[in-house]
MMTF fields as JSON, N, C-alpha, C and O atoms, coordinates in Angstrom:
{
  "mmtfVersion": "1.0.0",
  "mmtfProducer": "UNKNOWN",
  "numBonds": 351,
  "numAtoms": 352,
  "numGroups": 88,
  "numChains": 1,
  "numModels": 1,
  "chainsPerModel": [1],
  "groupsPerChain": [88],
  "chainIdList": ["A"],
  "bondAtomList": [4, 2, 8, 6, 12, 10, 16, 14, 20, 18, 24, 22, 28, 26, 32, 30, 36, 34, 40, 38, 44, 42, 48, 46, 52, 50, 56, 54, 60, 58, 64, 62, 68, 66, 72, 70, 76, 74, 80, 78, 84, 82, 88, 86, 92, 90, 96, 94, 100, 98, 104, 102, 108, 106, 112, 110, 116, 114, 120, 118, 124, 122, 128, 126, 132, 130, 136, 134, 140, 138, 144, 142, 148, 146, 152, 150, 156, 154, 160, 158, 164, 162, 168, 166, 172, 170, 176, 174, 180, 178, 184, 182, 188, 186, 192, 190, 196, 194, 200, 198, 204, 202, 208, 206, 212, 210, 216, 214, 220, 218, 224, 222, 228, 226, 232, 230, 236, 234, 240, 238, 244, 242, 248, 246, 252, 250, 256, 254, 260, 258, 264, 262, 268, 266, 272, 270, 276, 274, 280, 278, 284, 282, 288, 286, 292, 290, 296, 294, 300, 298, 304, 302, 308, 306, 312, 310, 316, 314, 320, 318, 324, 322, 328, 326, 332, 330, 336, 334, 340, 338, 344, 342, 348, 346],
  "bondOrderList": [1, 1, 1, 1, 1, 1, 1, 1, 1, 1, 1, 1, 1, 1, 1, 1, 1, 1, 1, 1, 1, 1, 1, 1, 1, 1, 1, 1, 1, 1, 1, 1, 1, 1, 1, 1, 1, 1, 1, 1, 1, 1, 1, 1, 1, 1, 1, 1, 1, 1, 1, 1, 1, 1, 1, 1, 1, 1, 1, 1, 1, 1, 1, 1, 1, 1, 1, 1, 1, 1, 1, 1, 1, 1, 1, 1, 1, 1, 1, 1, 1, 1, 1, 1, 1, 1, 1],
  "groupList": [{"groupName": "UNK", "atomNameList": ["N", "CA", "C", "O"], "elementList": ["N", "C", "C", "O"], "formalChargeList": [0, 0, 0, 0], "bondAtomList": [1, 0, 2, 1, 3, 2], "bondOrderList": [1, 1, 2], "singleLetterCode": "X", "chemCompType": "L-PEPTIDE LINKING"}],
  "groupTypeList": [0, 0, 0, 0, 0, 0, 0, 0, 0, 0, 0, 0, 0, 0, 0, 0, 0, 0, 0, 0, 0, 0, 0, 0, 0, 0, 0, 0, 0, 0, 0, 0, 0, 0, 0, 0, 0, 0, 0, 0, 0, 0, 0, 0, 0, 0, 0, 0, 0, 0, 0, 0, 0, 0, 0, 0, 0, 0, 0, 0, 0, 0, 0, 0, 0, 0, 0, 0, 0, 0, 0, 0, 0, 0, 0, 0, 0, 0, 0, 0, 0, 0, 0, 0, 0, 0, 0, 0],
  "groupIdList": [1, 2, 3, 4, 5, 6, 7, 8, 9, 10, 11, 12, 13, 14, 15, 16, 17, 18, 19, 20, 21, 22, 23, 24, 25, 26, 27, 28, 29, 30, 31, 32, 33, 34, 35, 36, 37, 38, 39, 40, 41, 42, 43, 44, 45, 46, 47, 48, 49, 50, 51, 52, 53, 54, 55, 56, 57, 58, 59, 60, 61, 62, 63, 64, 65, 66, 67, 68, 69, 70, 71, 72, 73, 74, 75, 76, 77, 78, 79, 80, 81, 82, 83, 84, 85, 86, 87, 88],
  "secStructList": [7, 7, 7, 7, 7, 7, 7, 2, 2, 2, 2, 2, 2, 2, 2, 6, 1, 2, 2, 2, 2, 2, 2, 2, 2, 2, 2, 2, 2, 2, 2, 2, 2, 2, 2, 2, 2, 2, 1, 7, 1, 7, 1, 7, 7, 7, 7, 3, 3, 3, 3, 3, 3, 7, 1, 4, 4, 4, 7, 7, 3, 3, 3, 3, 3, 3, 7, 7, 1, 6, 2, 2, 2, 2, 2, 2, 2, 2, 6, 7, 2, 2, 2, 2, 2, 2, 2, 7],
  "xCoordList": [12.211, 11.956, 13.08, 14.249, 12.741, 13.74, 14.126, 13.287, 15.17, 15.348, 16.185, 17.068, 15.774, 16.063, 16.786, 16.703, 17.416, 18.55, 18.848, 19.719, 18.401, 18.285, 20.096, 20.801, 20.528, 21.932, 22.247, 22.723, 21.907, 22.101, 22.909, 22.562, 24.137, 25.186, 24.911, 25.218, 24.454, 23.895, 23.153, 23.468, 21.861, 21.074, 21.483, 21.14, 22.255, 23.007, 23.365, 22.975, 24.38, 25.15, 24.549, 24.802, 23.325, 22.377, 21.583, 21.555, 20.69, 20.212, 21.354, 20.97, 22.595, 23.277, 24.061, 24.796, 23.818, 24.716, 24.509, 23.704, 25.157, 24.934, 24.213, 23.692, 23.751, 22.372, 21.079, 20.191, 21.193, 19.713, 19.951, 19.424, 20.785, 20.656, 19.88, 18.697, 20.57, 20.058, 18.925, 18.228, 18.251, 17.228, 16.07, 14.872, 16.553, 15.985, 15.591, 14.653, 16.951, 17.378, 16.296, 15.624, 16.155, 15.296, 13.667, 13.029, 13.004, 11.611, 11.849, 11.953, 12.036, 12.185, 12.671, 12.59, 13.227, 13.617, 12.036, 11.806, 11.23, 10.137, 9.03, 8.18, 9.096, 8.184, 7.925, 6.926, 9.888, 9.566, 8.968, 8.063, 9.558, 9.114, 7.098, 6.351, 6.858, 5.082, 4.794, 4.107, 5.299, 4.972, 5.312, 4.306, 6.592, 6.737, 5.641, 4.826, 5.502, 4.169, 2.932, 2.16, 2.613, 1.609, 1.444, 0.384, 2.468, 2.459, 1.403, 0.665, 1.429, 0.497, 0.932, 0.175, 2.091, 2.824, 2.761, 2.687, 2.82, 3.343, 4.299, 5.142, 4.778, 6.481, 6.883, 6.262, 7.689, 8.307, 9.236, 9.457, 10.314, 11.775, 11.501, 12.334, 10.343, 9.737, 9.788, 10.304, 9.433, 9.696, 11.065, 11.619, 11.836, 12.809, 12.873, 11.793, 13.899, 14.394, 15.626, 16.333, 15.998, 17.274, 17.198, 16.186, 18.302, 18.874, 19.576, 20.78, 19.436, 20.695, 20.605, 19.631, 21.806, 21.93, 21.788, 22.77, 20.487, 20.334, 20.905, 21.987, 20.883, 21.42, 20.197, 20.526, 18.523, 17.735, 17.573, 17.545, 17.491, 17.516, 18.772, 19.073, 19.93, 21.316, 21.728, 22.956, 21.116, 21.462, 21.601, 22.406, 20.175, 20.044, 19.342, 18.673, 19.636, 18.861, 17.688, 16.974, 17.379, 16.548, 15.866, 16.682, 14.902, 14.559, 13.509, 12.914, 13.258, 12.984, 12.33, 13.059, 11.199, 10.366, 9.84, 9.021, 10.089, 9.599, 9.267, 9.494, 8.448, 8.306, 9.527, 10.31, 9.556, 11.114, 10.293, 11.004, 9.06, 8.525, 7.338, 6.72, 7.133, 5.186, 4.622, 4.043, 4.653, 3.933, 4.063, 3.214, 4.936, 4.641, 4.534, 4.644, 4.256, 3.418, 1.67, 0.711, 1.632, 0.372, 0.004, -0.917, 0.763, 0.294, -0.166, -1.181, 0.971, 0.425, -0.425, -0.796, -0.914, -1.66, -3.536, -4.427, -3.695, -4.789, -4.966, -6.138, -3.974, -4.345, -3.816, -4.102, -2.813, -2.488, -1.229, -1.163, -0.525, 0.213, 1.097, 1.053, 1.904, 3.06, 2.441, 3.055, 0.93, 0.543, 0.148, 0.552, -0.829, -0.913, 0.769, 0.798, 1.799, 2.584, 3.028, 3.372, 3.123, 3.514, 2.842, 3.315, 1.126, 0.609, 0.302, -0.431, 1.092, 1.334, 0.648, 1.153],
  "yCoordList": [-9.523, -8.697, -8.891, -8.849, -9.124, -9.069, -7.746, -6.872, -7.662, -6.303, -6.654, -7.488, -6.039, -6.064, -5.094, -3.907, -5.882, -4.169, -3.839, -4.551, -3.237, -2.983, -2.549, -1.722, -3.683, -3.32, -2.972, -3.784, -1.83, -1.61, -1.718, -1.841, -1.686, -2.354, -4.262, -4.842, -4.836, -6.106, -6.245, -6.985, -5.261, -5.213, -4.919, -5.654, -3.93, -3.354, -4.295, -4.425, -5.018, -6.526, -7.582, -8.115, -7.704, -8.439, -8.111, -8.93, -6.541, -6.124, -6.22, -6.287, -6.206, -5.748, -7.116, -7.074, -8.416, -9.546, -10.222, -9.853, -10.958, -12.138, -12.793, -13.182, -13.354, -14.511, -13.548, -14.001, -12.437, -10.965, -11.3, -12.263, -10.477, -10.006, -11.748, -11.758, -12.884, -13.931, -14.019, -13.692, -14.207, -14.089, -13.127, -13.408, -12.084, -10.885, -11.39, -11.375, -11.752, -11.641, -13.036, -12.937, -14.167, -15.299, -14.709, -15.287, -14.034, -13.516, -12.802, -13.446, -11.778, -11.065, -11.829, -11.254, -13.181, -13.472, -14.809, -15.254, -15.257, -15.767, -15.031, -15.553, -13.461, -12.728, -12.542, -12.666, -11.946, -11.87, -13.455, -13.352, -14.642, -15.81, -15.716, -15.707, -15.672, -15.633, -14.674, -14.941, -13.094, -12.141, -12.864, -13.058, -13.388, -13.5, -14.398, -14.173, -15.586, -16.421, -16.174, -16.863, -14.984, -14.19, -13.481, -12.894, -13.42, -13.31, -13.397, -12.534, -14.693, -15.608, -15.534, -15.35, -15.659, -16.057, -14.563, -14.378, -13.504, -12.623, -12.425, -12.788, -11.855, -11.421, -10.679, -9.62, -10.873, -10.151, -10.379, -11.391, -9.778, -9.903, -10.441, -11.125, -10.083, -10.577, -9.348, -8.359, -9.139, -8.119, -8.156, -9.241, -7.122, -7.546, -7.691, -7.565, -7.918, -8.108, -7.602, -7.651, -6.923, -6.425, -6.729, -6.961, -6.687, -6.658, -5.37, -5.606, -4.419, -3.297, -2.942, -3.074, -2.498, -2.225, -0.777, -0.064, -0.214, 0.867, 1.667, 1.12, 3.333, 3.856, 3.998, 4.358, 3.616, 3.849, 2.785, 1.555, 3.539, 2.982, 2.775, 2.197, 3.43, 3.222, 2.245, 2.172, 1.207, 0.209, -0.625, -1.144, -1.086, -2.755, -3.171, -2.471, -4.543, -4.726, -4.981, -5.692, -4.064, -3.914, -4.593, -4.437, -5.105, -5.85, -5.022, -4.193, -5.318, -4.4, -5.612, -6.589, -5.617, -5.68, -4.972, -4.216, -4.977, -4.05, -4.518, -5.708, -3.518, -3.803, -3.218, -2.349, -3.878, -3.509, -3.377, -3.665, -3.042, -2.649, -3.308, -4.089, -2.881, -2.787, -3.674, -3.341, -4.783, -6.203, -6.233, -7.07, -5.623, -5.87, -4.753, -4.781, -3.69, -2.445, -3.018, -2.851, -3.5, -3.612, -4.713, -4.409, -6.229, -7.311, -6.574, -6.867, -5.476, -5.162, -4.234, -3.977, -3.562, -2.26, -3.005, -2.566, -3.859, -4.42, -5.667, -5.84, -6.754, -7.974, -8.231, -9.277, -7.055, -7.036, -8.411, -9.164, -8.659, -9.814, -9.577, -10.515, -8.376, -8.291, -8.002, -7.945, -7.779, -6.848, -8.714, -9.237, -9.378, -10.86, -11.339, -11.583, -11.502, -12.343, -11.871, -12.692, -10.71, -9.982, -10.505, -10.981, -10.718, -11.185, -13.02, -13.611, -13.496, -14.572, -15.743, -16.851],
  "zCoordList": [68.321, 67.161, 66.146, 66.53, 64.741, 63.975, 63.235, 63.015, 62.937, 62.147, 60.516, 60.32, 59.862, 58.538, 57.938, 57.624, 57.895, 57.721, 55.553, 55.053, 54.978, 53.682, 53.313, 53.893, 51.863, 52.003, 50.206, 49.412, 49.958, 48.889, 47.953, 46.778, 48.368, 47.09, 46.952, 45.911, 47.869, 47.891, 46.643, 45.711, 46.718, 45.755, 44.777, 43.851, 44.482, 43.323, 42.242, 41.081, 43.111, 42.49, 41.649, 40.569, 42.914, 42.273, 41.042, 40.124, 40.923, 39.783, 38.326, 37.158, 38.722, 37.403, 36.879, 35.893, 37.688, 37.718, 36.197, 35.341, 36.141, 34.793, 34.766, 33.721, 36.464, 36.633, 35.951, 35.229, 36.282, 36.016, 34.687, 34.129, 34.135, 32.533, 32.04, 31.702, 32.057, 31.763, 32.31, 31.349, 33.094, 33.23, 32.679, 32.723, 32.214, 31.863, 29.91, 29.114, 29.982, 28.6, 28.253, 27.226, 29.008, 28.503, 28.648, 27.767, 29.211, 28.975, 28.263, 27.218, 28.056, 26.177, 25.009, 23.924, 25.045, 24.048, 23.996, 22.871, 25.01, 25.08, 24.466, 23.745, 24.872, 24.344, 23.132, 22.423, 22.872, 21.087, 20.13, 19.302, 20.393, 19.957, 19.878, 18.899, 21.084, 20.883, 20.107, 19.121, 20.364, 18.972, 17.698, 17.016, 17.091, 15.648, 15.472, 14.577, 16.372, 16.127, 15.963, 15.296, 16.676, 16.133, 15.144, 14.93, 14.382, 12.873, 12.081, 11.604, 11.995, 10.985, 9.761, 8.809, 9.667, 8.046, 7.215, 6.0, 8.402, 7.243, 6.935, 7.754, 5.824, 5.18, 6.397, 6.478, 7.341, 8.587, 8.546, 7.879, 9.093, 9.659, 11.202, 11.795, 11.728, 12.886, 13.992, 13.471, 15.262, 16.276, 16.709, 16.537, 17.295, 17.714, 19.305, 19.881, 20.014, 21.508, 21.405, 20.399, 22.849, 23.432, 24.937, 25.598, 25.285, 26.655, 27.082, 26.982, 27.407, 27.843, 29.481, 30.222, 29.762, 31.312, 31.387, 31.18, 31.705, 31.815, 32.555, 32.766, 33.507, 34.209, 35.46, 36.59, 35.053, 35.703, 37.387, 37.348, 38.636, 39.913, 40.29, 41.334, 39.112, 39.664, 38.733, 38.791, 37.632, 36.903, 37.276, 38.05, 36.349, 35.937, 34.699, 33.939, 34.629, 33.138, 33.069, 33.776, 31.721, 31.522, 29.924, 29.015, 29.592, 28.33, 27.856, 28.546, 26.425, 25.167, 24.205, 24.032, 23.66, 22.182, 21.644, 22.168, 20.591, 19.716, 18.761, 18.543, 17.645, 16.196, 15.262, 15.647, 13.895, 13.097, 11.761, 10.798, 11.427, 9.941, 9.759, 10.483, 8.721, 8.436, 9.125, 10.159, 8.781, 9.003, 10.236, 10.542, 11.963, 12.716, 13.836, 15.061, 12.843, 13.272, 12.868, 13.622, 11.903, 11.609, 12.724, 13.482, 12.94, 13.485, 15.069, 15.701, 15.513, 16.773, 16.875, 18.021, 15.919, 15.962, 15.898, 16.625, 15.137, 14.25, 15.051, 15.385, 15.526, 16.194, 17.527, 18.109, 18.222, 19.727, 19.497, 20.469, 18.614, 18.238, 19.668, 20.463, 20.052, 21.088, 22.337, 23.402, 22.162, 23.658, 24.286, 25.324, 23.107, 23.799, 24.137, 25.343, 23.686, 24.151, 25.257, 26.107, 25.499, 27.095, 27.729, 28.761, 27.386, 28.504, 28.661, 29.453, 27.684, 27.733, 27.314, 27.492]
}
């Protein structure tokens, strides 16, 4: 029988490391790219992206897109511009 023994500061390390955030930080910065592309040439500043290390599960990072003004409140409200690039 094997036993598995769960080692939480292990995990800890791992959720909050530099390899994570980078990793984290390259699919939100993929995401926002397919949103601005979903644009379609409007006047935008484009959606934005973040990376922050939250306090939630004890902390880890966590990634963020959003919209930053009209044109991409409208692109996501009217054509799903950010909900398609999430889903890829």
């Amino acid at each position: 029988m094997i036993r598995i023994e769960f080692n939480s500061d292990g995990f800890k390390q791992l959720l909050m490391s530099d390899e994570t955030r980078s990793l984290i930080s390259g699919h939100v910065d993929a995401i926002k790219a397919r949103a601005d592309a979903n644009l379609n040439g409007a006047e935008s500043q484009g959606f934005s992206a973040r990376t922050i290390q939250s306090g939630w599960g004890g902390g880890r990072w966590v990634g963020f897109v959003g919209t930053t003004d009209m044109a991409t409140m409208i692109a996501e409200s009217e054509d799903k511009a950010l909900t398609k690039a999430v889903h890829g």
